[in-house]
C-alpha positions as CSV (number, residue, x, y, z in Angstrom):
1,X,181.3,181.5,-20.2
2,X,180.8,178.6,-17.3
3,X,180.4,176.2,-20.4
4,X,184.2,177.1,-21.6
5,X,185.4,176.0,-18.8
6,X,184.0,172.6,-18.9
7,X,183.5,172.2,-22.6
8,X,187.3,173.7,-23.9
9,X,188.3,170.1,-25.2
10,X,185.5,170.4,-28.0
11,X,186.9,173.9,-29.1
12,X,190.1,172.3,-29.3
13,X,188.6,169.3,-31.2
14,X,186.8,171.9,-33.6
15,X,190.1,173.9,-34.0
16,X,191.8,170.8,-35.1
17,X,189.0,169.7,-37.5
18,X,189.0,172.9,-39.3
19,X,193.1,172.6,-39.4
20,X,193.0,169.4,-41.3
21,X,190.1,170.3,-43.7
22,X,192.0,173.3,-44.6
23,X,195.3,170.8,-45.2
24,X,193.3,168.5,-47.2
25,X,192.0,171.3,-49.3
26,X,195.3,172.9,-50.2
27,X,196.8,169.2,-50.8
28,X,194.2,168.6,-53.3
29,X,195.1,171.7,-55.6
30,X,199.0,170.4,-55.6
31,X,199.4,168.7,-59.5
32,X,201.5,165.8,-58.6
33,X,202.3,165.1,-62.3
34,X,203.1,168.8,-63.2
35,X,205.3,169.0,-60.3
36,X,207.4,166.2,-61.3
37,X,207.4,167.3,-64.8
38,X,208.6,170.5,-64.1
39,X,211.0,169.2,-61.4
40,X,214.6,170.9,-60.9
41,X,217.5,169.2,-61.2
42,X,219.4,168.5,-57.6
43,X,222.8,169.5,-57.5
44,X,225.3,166.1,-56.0
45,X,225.3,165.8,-53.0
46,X,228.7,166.5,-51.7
47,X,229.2,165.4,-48.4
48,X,233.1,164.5,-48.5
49,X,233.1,160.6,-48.6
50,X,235.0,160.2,-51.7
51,X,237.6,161.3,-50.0
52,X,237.6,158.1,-48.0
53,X,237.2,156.1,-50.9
54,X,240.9,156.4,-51.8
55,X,242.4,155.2,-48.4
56,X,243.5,152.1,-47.4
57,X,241.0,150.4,-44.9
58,X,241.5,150.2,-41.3
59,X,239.7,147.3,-41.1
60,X,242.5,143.9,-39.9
61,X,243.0,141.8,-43.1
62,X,241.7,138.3,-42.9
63,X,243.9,135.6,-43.2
C-alpha cells in the first residue's frame, strides 16, 4: 500500500483514461443522420420581447 501513496496520480490518470474511452464508445453508437431525421419540432421560443417591439424607443431622436 506504500506505492499508493506515492503513485495515486497514475490511478487518477488511469481512472480518467478509462472515462473517456467509455465516452468515445457511447458517442460512436449515436446516428447523427437518424437523429436529425427523426428530430422534434421546438416549440417558439417565447421570452416576452415582442412585447417591446410595439413601444416607442427610448432612445433621443437624432436631429
Amino acid at each position: 500500500m506504500e506505492w499508493v501513496k506515492e503513485y495515486w496520480w497514475v490511478l487518477i490518470i488511469l481512472f480518467m483514461v478509462g472515462l473517456l474511452v467509455n465516452v468515445y464508445k457511447d458517442l460512436k453508437r449515436v446516428d447523427v443522420k437518424k437523429y436529425l431525421d427523426n428530430k422534434p419540432k421546438l416549440p417558439p421560443h417565447r421570452d416576452f420581447n415582442d412585447k417591446w417591439d410595439d413601444e416607442e424607443d427610448d432612445w433621443p431622436k437624432k436631429k
